[in-house]
DRENSELUM-990053 format. One record per residue (C-alpha): x, y, z; residue in one letter; chain; residue number from 0. Coordinates in Angstrom, 1 decimal. Example, Ala and Ser with C-alpha at 12.3 -4.5 7.8 and 13.67 -1.06 7.14 Angstrom:
east;north;up;residuo;cadena;num
12.3;-4.5;7.8;A;A;0
13.7;-1.1;7.1;S;A;1
***
This chain:
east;north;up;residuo;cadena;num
41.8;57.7;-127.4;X;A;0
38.6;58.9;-128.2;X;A;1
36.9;56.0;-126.7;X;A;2
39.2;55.8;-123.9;X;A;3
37.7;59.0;-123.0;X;A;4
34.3;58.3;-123.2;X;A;5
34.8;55.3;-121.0;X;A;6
35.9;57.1;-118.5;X;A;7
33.4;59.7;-118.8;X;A;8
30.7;57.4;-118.1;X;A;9
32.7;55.7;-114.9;X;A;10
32.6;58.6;-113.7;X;A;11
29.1;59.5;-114.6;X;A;12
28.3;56.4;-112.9;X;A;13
30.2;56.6;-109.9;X;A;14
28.2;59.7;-109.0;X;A;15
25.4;58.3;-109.8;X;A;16
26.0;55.9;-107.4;X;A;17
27.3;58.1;-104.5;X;A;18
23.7;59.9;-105.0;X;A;19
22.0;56.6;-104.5;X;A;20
24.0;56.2;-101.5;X;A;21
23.2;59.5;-100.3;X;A;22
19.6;59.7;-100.6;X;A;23
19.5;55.6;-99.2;X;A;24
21.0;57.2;-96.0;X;A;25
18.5;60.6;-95.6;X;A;26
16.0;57.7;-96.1;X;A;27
17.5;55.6;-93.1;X;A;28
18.1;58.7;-91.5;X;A;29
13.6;59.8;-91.7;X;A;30
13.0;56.4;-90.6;X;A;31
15.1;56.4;-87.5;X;A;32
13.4;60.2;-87.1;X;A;33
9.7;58.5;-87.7;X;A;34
10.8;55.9;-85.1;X;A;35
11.8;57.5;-82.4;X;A;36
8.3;60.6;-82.8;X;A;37
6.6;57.0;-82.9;X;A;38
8.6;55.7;-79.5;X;A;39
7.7;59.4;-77.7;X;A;40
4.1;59.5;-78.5;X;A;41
3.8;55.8;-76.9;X;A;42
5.5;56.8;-73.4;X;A;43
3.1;60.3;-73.3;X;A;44
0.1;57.9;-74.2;X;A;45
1.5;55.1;-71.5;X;A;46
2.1;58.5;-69.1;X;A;47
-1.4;59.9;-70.0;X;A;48
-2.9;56.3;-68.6;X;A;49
-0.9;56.1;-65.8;X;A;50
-3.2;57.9;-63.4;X;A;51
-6.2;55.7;-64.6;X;A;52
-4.2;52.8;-63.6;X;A;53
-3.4;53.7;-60.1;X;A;54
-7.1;52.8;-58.7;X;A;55
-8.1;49.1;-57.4;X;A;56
-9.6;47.3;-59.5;X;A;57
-11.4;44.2;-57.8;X;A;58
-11.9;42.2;-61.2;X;A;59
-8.6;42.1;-61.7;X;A;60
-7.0;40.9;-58.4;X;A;61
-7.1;37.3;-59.4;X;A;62
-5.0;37.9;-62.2;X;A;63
-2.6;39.8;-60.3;X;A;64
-2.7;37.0;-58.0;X;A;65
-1.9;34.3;-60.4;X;A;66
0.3;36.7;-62.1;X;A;67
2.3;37.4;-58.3;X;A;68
2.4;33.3;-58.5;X;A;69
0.1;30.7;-56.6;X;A;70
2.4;28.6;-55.0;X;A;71
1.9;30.2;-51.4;X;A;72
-1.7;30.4;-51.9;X;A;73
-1.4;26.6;-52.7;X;A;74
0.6;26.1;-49.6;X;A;75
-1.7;28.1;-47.7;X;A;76
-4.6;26.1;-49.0;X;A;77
-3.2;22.7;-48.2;X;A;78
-2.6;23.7;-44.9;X;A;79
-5.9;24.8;-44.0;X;A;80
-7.0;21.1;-45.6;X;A;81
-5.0;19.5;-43.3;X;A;82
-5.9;21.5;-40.4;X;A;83
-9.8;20.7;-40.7;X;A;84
-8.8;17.0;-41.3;X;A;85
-6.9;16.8;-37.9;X;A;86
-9.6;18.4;-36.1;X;A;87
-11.6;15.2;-35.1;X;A;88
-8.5;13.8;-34.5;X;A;89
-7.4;16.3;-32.0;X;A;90
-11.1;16.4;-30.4;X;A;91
-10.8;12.5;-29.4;X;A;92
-7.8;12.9;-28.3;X;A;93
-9.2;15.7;-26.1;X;A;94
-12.0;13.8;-24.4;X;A;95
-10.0;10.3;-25.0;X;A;96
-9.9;8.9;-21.2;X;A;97
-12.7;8.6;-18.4;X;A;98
-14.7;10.9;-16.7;X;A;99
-15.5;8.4;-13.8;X;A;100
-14.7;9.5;-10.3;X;A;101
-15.3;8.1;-6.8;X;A;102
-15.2;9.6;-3.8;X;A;103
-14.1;7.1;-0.8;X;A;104
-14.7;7.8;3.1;X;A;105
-15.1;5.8;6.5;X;A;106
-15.7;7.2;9.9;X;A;107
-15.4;5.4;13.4;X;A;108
-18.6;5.9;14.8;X;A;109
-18.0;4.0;18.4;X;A;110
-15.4;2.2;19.7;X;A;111
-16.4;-0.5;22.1;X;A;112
-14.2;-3.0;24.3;X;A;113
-15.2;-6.7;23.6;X;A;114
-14.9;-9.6;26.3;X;A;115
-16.5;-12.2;24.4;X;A;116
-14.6;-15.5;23.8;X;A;117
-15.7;-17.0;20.5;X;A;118
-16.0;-21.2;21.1;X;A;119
-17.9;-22.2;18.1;X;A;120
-18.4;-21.7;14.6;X;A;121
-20.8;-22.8;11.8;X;A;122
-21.2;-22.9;8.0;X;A;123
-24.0;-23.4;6.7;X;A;124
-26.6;-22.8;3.4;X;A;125
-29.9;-21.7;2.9;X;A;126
-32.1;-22.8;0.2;X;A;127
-35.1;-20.4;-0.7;X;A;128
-37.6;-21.1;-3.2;X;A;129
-40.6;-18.5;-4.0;X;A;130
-43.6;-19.2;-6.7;X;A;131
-46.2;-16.4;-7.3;X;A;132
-47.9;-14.3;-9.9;X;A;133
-48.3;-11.0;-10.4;X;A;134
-49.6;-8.2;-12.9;X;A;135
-47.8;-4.8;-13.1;X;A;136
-46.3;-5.6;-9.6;X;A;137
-50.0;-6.5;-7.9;X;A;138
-49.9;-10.4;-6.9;X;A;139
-52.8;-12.2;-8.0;X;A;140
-54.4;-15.3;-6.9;X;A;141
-54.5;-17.1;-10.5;X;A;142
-52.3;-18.6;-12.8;X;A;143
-52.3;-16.0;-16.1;X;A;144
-49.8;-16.7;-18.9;X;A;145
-46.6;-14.3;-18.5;X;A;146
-47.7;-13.7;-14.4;X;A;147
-45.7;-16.8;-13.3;X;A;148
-42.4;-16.2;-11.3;X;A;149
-40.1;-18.9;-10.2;X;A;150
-37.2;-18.1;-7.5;X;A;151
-34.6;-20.4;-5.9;X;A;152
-31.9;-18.5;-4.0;X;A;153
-28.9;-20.4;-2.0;X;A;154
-27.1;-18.1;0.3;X;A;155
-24.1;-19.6;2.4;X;A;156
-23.3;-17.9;5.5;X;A;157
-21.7;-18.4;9.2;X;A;158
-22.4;-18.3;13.0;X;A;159
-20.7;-17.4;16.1;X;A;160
-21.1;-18.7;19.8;X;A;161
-19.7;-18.1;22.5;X;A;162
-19.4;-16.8;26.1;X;A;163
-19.7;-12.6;26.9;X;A;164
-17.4;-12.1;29.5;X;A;165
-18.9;-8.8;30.2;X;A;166
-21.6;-10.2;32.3;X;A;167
-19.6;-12.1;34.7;X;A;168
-19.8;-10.1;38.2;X;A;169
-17.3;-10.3;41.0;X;A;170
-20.1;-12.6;42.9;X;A;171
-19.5;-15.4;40.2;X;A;172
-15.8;-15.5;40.5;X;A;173
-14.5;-17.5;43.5;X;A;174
-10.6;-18.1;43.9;X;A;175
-9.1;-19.8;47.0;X;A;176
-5.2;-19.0;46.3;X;A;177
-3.7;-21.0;49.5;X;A;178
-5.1;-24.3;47.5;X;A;179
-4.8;-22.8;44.1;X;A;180
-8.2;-23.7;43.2;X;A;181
-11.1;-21.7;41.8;X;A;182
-14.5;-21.3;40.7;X;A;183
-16.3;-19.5;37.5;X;A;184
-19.7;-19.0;37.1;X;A;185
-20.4;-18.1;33.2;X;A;186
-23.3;-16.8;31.6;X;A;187
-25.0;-19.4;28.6;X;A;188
-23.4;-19.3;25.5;X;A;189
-24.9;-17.1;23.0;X;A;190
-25.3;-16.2;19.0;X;A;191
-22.4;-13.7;19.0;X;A;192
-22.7;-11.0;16.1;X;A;193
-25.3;-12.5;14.5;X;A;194
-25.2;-14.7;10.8;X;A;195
-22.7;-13.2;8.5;X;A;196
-24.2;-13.7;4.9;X;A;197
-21.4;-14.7;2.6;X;A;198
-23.1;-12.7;-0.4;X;A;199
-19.7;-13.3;-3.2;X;A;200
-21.4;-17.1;-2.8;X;A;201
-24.9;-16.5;-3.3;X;A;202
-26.8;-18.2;-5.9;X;A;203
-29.7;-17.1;-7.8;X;A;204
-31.9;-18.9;-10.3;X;A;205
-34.7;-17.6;-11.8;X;A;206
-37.6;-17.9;-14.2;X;A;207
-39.8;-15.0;-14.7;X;A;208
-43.0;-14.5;-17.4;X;A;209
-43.4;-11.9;-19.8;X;A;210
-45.5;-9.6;-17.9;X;A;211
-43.1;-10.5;-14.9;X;A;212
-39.5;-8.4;-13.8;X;A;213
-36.5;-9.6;-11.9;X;A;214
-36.2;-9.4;-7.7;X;A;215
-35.1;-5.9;-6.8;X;A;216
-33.3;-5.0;-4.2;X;A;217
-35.7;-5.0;-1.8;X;A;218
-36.7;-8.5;-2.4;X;A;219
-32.9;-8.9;-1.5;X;A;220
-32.7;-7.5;1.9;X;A;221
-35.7;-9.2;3.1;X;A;222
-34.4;-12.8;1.7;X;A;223
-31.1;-11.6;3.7;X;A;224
-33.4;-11.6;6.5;X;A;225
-35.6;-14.3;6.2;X;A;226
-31.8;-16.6;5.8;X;A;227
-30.8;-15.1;8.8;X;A;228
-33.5;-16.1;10.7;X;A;229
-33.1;-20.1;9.3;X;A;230
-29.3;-19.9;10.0;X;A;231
-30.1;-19.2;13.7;X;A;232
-32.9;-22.2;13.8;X;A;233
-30.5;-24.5;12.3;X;A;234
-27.4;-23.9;13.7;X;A;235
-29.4;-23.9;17.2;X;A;236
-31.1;-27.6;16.2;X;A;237
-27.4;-28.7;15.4;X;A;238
-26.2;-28.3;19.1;X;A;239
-24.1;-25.2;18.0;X;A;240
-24.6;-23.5;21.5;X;A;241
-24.0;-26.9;23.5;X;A;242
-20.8;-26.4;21.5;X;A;243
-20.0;-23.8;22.7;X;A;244
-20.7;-24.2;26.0;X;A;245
-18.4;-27.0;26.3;X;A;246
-15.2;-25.3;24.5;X;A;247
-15.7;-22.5;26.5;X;A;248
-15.2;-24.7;29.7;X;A;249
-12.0;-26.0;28.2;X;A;250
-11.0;-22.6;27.5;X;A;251
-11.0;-21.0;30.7;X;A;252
-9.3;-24.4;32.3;X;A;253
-6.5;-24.1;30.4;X;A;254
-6.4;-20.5;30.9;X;A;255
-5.8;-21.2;34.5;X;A;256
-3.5;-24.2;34.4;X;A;257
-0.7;-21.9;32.8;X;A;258
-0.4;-19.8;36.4;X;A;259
-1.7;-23.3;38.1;X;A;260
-4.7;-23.5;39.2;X;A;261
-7.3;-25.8;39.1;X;A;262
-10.8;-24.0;38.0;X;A;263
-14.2;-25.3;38.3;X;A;264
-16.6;-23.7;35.6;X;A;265
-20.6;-23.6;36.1;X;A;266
-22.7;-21.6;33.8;X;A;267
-25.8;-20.0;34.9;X;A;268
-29.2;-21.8;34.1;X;A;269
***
């Protein structure tokens, strides 16, 4: 009985033992959480005490507040102005793409004049013009330097016209007896009507010239224009053109007059 006693002596002994343990464990939890939460206050005064340092702009920092905002629209942004100078020559030759060539066309009557000329004859014919010389900075000289020569041979085609100018006929050289039906004309010669007409989409032009030596201008051209003009006439005239003439003219006015029936005589004046 006696150790029965005992045993239960030290249980409970023990068992308040234990409940101090436990106690003194929880006043020990119970400090920390008290240490914790001084330790938590003092960290939002310091955090509140900093604050006002904090709300100035601070320029080294930006680009971490940048990257720390994110980059992707500054990427985007970036890209975009890329793009933008890349398409700038692009857009500029599409701005002056095209022409800037512009003509201004105008004609003008400057006289109007009746025509009584009756056209009987026409010619075709070519000129052949061939020119040799040398020449020193535009100077012709009368020797035959190296690089001084020039060779020319043009060929210009052109045409004539003859005929009669009704203009000058006068009542005096018309005649007409109407009870016979018969008449009598008295026409001036034929003549060069108009003048050659150079047909210059046809002309030819060969040419050598020497080093020191340039190409016809266009003055050279206007007076080789004239000097063909001048052989047309002389030709044409050697190949009977105005006889021609003369003789169609004649036929002309006769069958003129047979259509209201009369007979015509023609003369032309000497």
């Amino acid at each position: 009985m006696l150790i029965a006693k005992l045993l239960a002596n030290v249980n409970v002994i023990d068992l308040e033992e234990k409940r101090d343990d436990m106690r003194k464990e929880d006043k020990i939890r119970e400090m920390e959480k008290l240490l914790e939460e001084l330790k938590a206050q003092d960290e939002s005064a310091a955090t509140i005490a900093e604050s006002p340092s904090r709300k100035g702009f601070n320029v080294w920092k930006m680009p971490r507040t940048l990257y720390r905002f994110g980059t992707k629209p500054f990427l985007l942004i970036g890209l975009l102005i890329l793009l933008l100078i890349a398409a700038l020559p692009f857009a500029a030759f599409w701005a002056i793409k095209g022409s800037t060539f512009t003509e201004s066309k105008g004609s003008f009557v400057e006289q109007v004049q009746a025509l009584n000329e009756l056209s009987t004859a026409q010619a075709y014919t070519k000129v052949i013009i061939e020119r040799q010389d040398n020449a020193v900075f535009g100077k012709e000289i009368g020797i035959d330097l190296p690089g001084t020569k020039r060779q020319l041979l043009v060929v210009i085609p052109g045409s004539v016209k003859a005929g009669v100018d009704f203009s000058q006929v006068v009542e005096a050289d018309i005649d007409v007896d109407e009870e016979n039906r018969t008449a009598k004309l008295i026409l001036p010669k034929p003549e060069f009507l108009g003048g050659p007409e150079i047909l210059f989409e046809q002309v030819e032009v060969f040419s050598y010239e020497g080093l020191f030596r340039e190409k016809a201008d266009i003055k050279e051209g206007y007076e080789l224009a004239e000097t063909a003009k001048k052989m047309m006439i002389e030709e044409t005239t050697g190949q009977g053109i105005l006889e021609l003439a003369e003789e169609n003219a004649a036929k002309s006015v006769r069958e003129m007059f047979q259509l209201v029936n009369y007979d015509v005589e023609v003369e032309f004046k000497e």
